[in-house]
MMTF fields as JSON, N, C-alpha, C and O atoms, coordinates in Angstrom:
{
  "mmtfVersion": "1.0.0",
  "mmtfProducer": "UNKNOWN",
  "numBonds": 475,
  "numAtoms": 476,
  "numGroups": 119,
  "numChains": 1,
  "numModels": 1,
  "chainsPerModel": [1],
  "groupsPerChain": [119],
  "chainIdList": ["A"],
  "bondAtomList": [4, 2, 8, 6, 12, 10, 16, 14, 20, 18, 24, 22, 28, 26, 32, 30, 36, 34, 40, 38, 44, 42, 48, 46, 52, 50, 56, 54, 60, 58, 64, 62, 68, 66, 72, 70, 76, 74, 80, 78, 84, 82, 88, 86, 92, 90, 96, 94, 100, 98, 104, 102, 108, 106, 112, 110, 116, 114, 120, 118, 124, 122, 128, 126, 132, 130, 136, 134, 140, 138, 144, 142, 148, 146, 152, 150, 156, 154, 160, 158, 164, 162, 168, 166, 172, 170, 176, 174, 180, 178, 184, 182, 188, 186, 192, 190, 196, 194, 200, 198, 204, 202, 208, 206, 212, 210, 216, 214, 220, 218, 224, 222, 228, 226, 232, 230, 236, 234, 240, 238, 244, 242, 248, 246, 252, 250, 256, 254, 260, 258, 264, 262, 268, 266, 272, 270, 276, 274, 280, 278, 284, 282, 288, 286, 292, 290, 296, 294, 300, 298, 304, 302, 308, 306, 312, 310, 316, 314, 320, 318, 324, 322, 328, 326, 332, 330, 336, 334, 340, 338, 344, 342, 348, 346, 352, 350, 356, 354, 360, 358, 364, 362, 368, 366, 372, 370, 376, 374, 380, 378, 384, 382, 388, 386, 392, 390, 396, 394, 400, 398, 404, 402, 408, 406, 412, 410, 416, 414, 420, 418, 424, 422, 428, 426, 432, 430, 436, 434, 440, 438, 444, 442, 448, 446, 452, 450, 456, 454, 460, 458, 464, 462, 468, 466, 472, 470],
  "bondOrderList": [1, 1, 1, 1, 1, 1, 1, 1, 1, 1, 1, 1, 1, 1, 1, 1, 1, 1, 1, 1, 1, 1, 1, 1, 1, 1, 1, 1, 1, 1, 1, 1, 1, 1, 1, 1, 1, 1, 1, 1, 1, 1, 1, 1, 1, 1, 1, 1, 1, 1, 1, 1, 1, 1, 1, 1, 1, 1, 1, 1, 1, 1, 1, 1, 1, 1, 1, 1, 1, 1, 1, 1, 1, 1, 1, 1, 1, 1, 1, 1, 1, 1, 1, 1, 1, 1, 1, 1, 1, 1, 1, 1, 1, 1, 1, 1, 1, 1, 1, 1, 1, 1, 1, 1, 1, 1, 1, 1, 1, 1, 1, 1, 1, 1, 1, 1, 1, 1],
  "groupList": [{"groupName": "UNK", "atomNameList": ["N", "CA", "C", "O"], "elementList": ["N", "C", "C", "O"], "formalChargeList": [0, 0, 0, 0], "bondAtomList": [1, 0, 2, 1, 3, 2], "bondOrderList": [1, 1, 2], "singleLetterCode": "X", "chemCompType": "L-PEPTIDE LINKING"}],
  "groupTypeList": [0, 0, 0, 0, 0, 0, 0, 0, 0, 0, 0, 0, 0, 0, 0, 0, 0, 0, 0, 0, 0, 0, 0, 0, 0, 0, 0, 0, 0, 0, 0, 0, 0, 0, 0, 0, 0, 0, 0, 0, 0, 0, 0, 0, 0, 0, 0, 0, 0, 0, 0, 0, 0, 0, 0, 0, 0, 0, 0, 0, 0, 0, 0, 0, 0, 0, 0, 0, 0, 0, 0, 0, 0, 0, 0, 0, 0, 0, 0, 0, 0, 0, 0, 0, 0, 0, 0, 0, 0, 0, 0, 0, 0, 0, 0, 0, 0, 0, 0, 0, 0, 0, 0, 0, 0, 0, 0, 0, 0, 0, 0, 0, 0, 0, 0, 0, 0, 0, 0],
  "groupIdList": [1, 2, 3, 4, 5, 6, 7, 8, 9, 10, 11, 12, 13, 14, 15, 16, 17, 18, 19, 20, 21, 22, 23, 24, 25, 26, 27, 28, 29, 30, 31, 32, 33, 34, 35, 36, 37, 38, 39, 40, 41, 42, 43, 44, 45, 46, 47, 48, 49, 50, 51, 52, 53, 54, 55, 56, 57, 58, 59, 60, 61, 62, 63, 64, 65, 66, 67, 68, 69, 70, 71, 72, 73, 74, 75, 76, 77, 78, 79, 80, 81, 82, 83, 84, 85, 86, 87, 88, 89, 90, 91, 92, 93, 94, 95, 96, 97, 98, 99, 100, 101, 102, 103, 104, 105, 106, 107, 108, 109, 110, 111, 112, 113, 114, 115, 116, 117, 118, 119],
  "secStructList": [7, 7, 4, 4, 4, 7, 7, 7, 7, 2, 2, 2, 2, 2, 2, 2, 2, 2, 2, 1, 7, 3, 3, 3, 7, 1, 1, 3, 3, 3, 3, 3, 7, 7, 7, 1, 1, 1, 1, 7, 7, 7, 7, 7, 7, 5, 7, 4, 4, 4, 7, 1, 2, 2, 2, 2, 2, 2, 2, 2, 2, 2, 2, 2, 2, 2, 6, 6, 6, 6, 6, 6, 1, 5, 7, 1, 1, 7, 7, 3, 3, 3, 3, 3, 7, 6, 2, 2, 2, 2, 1, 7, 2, 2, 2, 2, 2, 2, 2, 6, 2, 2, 2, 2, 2, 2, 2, 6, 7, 5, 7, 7, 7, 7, 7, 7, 7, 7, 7],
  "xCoordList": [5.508, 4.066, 3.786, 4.388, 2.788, 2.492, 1.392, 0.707, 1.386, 0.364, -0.902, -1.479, -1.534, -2.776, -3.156, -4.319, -1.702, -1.777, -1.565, -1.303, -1.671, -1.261, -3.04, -4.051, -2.922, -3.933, -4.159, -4.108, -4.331, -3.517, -5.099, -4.862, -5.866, -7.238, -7.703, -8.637, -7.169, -7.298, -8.551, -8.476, -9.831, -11.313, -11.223, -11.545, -10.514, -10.977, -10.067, -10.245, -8.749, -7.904, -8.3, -7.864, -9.69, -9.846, -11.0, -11.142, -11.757, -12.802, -12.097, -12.259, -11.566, -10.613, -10.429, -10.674, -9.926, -9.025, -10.584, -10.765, -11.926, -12.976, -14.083, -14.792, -13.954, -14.931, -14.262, -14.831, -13.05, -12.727, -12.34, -11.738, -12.458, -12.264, -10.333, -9.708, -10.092, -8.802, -7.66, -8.233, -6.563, -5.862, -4.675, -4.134, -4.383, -3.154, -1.871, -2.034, -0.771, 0.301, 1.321, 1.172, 2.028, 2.829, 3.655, 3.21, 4.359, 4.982, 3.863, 4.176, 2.598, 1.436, 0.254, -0.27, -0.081, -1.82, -2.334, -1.498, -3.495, -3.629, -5.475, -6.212, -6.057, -6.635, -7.706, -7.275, -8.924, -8.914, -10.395, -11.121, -10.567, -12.313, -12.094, -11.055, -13.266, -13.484, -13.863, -14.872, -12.886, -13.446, -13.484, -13.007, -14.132, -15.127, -14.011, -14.348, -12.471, -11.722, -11.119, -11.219, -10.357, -10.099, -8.365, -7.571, -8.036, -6.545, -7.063, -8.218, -6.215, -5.69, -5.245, -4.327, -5.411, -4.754, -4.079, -4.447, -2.973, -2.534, -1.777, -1.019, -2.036, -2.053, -0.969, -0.713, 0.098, 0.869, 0.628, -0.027, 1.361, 0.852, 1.957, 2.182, 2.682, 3.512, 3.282, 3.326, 2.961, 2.787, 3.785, 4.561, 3.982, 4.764, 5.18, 6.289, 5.09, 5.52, 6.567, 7.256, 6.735, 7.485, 9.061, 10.143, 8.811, 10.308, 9.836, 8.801, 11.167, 11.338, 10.917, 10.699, 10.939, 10.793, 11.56, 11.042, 12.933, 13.84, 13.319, 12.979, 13.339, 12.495, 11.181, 11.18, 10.221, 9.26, 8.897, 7.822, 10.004, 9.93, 10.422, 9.437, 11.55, 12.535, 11.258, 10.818, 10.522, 9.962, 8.861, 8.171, 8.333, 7.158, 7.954, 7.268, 9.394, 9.794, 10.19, 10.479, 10.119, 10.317, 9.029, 8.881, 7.947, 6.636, 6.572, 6.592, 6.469, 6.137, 7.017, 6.546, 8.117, 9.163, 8.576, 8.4, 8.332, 7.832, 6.788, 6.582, 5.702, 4.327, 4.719, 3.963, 5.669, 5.879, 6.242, 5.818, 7.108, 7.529, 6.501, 6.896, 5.264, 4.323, 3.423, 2.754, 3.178, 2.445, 1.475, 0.31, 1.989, 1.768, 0.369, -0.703, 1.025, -0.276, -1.458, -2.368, -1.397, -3.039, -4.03, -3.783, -4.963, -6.063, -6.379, -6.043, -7.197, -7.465, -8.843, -9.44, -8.905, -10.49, -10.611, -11.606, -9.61, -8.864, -8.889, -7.99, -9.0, -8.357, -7.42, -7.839, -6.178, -5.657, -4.699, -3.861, -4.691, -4.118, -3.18, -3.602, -1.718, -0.893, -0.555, -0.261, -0.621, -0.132, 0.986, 1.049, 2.153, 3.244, 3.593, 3.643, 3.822, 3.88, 4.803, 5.597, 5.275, 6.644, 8.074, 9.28, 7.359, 8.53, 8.887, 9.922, 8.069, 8.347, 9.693, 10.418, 10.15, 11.974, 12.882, 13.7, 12.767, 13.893, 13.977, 15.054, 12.703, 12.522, 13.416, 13.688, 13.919, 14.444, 13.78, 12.66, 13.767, 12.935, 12.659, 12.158, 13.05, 12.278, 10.721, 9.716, 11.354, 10.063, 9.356, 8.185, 9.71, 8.484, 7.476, 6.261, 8.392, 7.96, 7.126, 6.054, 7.417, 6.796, 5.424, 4.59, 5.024, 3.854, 3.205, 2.171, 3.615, 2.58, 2.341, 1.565, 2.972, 2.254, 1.009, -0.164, 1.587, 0.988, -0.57, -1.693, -0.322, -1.587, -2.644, -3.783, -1.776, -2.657, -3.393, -4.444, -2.593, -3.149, -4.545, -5.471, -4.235, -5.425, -6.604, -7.686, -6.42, -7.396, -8.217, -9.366, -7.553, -7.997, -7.473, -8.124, -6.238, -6.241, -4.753, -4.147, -4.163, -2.722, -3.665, -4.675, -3.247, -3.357, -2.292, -1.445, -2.136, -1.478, -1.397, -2.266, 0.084, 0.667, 0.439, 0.933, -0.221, -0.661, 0.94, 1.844, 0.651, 2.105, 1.643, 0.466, 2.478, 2.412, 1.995, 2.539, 0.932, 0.323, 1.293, 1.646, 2.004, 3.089, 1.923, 1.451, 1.949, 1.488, 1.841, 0.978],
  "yCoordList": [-10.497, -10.663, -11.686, -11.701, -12.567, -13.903, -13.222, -12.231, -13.821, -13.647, -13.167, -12.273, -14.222, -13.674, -12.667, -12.317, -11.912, -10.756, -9.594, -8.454, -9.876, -8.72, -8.187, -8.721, -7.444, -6.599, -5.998, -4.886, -6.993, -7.419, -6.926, -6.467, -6.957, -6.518, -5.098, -4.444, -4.764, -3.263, -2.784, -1.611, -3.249, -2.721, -2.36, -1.279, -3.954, -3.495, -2.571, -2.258, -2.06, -1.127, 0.217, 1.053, 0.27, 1.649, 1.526, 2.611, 0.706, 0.559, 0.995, 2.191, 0.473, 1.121, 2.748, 3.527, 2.98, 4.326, 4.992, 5.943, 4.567, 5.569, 5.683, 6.611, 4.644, 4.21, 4.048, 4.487, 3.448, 3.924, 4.867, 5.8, 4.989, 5.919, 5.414, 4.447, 7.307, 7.16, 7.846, 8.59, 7.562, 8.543, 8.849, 8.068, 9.803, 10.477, 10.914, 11.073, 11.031, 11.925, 12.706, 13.039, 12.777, 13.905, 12.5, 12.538, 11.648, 11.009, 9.383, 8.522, 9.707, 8.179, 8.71, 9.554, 7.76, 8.222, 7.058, 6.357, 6.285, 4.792, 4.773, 5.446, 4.054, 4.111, 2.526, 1.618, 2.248, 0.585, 0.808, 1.797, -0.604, -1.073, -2.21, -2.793, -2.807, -3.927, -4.993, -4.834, -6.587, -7.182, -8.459, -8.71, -9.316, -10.369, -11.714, -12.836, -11.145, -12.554, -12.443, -11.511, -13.748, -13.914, -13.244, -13.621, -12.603, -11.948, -10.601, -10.443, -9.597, -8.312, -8.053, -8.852, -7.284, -7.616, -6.339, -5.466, -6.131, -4.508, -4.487, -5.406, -3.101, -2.73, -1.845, -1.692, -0.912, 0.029, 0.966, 0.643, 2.267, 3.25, 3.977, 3.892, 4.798, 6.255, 6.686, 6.082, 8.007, 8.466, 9.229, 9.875, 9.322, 9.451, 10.673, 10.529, 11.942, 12.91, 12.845, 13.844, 11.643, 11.639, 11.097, 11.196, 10.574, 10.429, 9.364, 8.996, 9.183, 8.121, 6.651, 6.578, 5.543, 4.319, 4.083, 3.955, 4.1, 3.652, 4.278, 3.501, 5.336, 6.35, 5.611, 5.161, 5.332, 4.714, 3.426, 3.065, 2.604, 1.124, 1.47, 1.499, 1.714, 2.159, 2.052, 0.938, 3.187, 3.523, 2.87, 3.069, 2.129, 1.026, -0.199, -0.775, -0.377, -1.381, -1.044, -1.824, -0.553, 0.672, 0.734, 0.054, 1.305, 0.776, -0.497, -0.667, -1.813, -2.825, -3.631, -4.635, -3.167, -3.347, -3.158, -4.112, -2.053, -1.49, -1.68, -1.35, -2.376, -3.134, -4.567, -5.362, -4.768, -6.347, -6.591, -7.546, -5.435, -5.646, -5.599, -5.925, -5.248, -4.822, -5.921, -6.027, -6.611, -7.495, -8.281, -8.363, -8.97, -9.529, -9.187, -9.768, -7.616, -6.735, -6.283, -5.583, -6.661, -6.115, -6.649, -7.561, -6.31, -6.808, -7.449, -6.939, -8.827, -9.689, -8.515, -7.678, -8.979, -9.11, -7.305, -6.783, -6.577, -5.541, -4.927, -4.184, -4.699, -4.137, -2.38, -1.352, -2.574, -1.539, -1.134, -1.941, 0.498, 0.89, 2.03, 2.872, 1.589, 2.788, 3.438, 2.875, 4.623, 5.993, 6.666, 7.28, 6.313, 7.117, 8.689, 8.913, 9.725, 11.359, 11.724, 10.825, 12.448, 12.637, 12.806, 12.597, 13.204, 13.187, 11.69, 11.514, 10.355, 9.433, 9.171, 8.47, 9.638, 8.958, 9.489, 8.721, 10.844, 11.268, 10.444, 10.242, 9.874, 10.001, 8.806, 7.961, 8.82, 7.555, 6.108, 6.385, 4.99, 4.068, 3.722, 2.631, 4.866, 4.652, 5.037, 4.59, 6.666, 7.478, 6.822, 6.639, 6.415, 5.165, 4.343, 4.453, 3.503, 2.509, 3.272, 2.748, 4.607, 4.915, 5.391, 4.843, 5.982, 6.996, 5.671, 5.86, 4.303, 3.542, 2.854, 1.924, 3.053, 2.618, 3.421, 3.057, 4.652, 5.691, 5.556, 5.632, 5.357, 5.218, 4.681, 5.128, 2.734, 1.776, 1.908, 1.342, 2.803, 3.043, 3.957, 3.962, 4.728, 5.448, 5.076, 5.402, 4.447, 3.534, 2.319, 1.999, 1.713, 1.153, -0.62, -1.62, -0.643, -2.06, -2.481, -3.151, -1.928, -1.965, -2.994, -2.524, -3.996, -5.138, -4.556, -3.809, -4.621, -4.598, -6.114, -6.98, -6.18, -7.335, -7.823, -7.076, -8.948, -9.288, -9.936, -10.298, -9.825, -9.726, -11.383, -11.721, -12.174, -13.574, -13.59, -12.706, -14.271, -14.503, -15.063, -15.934, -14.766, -15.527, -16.57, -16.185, -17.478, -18.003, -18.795, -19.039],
  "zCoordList": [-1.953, -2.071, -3.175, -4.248, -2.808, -3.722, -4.761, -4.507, -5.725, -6.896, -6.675, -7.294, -5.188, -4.734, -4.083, -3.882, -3.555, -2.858, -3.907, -3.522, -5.073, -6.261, -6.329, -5.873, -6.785, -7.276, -9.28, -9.805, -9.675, -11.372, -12.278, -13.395, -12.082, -12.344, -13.145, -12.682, -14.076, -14.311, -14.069, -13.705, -14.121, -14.234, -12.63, -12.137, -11.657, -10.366, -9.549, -8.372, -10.603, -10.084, -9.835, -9.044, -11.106, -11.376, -10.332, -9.767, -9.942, -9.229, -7.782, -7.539, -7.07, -5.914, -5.864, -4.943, -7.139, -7.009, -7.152, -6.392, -8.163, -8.039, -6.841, -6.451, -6.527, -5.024, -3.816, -2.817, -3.674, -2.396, -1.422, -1.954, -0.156, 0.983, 0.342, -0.092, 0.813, -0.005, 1.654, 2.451, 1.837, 3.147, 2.355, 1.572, 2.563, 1.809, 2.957, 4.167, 2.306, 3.481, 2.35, 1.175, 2.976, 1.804, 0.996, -0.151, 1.066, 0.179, -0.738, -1.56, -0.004, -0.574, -0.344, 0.382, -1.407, -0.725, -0.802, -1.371, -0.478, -0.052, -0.512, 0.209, -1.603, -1.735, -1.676, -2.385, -0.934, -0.495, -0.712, -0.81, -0.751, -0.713, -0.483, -0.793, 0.232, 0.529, -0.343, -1.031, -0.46, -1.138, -0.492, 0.615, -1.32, -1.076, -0.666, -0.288, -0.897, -0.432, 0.897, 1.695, 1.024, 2.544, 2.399, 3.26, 1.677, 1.733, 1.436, 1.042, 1.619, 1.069, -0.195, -0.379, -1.302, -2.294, -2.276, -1.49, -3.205, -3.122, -4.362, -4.675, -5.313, -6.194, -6.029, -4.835, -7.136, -6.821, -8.166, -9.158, -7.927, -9.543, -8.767, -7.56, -9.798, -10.083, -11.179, -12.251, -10.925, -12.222, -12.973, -12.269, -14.526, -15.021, -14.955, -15.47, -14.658, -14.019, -12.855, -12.648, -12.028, -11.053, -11.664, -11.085, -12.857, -13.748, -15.118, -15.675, -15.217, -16.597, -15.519, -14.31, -16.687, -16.15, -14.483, -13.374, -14.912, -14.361, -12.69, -11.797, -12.57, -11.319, -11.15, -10.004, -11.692, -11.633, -11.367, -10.887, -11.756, -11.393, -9.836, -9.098, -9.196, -7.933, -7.397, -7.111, -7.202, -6.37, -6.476, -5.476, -7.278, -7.401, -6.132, -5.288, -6.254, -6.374, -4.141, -3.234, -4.158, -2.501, -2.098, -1.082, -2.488, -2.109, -1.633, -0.414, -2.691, -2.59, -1.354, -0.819, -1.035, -0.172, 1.279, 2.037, 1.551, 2.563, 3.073, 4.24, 2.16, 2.465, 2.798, 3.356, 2.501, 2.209, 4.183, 4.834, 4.747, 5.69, 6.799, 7.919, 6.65, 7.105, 6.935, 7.962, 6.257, 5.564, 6.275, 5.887, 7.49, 8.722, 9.161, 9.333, 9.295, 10.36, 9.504, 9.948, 8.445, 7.232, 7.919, 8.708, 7.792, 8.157, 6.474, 5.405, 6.741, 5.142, 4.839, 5.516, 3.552, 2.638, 2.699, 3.201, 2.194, 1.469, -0.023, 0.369, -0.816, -1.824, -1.763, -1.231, -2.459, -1.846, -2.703, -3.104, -3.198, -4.758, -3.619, -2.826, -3.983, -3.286, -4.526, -5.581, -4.311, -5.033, -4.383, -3.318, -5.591, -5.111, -5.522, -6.732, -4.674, -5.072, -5.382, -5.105, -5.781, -6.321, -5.082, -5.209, -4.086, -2.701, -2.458, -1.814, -2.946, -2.578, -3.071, -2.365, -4.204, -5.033, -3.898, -3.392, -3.45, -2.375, -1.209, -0.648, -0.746, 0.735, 0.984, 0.131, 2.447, 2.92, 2.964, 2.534, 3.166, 2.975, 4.338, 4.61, 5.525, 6.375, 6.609, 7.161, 5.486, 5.993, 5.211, 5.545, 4.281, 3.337, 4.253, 4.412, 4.783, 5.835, 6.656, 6.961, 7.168, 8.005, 7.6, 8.321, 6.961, 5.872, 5.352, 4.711, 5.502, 4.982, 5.82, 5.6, 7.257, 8.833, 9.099, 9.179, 9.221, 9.54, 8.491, 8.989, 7.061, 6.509, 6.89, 7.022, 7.228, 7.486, 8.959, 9.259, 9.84, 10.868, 10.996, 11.807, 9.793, 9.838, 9.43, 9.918, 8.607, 7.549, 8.541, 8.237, 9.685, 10.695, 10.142, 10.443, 9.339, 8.735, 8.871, 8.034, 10.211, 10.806, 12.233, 12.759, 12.529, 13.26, 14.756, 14.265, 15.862, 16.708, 16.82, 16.721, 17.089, 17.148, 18.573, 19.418, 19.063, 20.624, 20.674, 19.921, 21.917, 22.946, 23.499, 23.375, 23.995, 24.443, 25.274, 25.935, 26.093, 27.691, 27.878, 27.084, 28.929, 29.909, 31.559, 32.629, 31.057, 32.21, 33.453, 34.296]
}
């Protein structure tokens, strides 16, 4: 993810996490509002209860991974604070991948990928 897709803003981090429509699952919870640019931006948090740094960066670093692969299908003009739960350090980095499909799907900002007109 490029610079402009970061979410680096602390005032508008907290603005997300207090105003936005939030979807949760057992290993994320996905918290977004709409903003005024033509990209998505996306923010990440663990909280320190889920371990020391080292646990905390990982799984910052597994988040950001797993969005990244996804990246494609966002819908732009986004803001978007993932919250990692403490099941996120165990989980496989599928079910990662998967729980932050599953989010964006719910949230309505997962794109279906159009298929090629064959003519």
């Amino acid at each position: 993810m490029n610079r402009r897709q970061r979410l680096t803003d602390a005032e508008r981090f907290q603005q997300v996490r207090r105003e936005g429509a939030s979807f949760a699952s057992p290993l994320l919870v996905l918290c977004l509002l709409p903003n005024a640019g033509p990209v998505s931006r996306c923010g990440f948090s663990v909280s320190r209860r889920i371990g020391k740094a080292v646990t905390r960066n990982r799984a910052r670093r597994r988040m950001r991974e797993a969005l990244r692969l996804l990246w494609d299908l966002i819908e732009p003009g986004w803001d978007m604070v993932w919250i990692g739960r403490p099941a996120v350090v165990e989980a496989e980095f599928s079910e990662l991948q998967s729980a932050c499909a599953r989010l964006l799907r719910r949230a309505h900002l997962l794109r279906v990928p159009s298929d090629p007109v064959t003519q």
